[in-house]
C-alpha positions as CSV (number, residue, x, y, z in Angstrom):
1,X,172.7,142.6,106.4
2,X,174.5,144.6,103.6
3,X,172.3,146.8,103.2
4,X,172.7,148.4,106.6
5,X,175.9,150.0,107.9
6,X,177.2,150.2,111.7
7,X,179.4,153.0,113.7
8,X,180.4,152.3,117.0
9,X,180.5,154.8,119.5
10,X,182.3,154.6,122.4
11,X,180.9,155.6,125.8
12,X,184.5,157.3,126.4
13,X,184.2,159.2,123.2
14,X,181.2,160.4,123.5
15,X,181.8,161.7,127.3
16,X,185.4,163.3,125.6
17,X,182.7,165.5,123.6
18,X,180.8,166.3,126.8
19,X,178.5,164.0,126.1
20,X,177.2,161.9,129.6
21,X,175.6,158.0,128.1
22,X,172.4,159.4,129.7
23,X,172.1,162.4,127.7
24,X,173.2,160.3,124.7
25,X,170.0,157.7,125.2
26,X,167.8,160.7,126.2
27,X,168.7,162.1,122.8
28,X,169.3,165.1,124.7
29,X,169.9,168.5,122.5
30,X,173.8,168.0,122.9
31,X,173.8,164.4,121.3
32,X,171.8,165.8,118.4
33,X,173.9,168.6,117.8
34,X,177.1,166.2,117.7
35,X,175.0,163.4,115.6
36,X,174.5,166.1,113.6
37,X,178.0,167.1,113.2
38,X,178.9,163.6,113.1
39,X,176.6,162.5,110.2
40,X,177.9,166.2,108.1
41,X,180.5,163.3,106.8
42,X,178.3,160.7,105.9
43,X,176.2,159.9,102.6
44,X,172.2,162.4,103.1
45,X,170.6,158.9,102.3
46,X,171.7,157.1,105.4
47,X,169.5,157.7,108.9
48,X,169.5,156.2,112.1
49,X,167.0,152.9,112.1
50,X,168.3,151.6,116.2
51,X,170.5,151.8,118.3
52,X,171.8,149.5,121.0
53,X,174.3,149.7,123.7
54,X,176.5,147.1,124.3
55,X,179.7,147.2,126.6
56,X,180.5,150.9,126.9
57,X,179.5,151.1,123.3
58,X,176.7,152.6,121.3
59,X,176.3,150.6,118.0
60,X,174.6,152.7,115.4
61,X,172.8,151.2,112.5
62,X,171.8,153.0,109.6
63,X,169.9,152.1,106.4
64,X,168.6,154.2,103.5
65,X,166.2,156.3,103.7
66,X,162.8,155.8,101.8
67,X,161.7,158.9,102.0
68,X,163.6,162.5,100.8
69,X,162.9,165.7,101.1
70,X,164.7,168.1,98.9
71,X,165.4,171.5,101.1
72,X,166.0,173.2,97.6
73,X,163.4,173.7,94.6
74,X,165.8,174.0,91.5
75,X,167.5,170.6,93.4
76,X,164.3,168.9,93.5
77,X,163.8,169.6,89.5
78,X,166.8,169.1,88.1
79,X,166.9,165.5,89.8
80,X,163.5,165.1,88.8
81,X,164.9,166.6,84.8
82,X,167.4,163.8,85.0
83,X,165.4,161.0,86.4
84,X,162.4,160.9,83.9
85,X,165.1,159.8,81.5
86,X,165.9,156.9,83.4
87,X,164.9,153.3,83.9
88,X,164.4,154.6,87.5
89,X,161.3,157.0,87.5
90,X,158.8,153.9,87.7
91,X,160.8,153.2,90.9
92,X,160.3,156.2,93.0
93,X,157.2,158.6,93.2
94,X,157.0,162.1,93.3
95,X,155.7,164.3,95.2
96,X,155.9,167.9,93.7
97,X,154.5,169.8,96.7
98,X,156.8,167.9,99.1
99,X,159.7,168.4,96.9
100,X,159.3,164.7,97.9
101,X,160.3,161.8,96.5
102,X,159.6,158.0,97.8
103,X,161.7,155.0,96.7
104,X,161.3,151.0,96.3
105,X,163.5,149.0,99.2
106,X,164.5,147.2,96.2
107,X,166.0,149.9,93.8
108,X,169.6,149.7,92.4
109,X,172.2,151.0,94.6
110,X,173.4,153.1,91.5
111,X,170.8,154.7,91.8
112,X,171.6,156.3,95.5
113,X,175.4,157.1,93.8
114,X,172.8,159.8,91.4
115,X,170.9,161.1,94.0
116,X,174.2,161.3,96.0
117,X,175.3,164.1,93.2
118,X,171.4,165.8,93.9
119,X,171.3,165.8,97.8
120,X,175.2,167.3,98.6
């Protein structure tokens, strides 16, 4: 279970935002827009993986990603400059078209804290 992390959302907190608990299960384009905001403060290498709703609250669990896509080129080479030098490039592949790269379930959490410095 440690490798998953949990927000709770309130029903009250999300309807103080103008947010209705229909809209929010519809994934309507208001609830994206303040997931959006909301995940601006937390780590690029965290998504959504479920969500329940239990007693006026929407539990959130996020996991890391396997899967990321660099939105920027020089980004995307520079991590990958860095990388080749580490004990890490036979965990992830590459993708260079992508600007792509895919990673092991299993890899060292250090190794999130160095993409961490890539992705923000």
């Amino acid at each position: 279970m440690n490798n998953y992390k949990y927000i709770c959302l309130p029903i009250s907190f999300l309807e103080a935002n103008n947010i209705s608990k229909r809209s929010f299960m519809e994934e309507s384009q208001s609830s994206k827009k303040f997931l959006a905001n909301l995940f601006k403060n937390i780590p690029p290498y965290l998504e959504i993986k479920n969500t329940f709703l239990i007693h006026n609250n929407f539990i959130l669990i996020l996991a890391k990603k396997e899967n990321f896509t660099f939105e920027n080129s020089d980004a995307f080479n520079s991590f990958f400059d860095f990388i080749k030098n580490t004990k890490f490039i036979d965990e992830i592949e590459l993708n260079y078209e992508k600007k792509e790269i895919s990673i092991s379930q299993d890899i060292s959490p250090y190794f999130y804290d160095l993409l961490y410095e890539f992705l923000v």
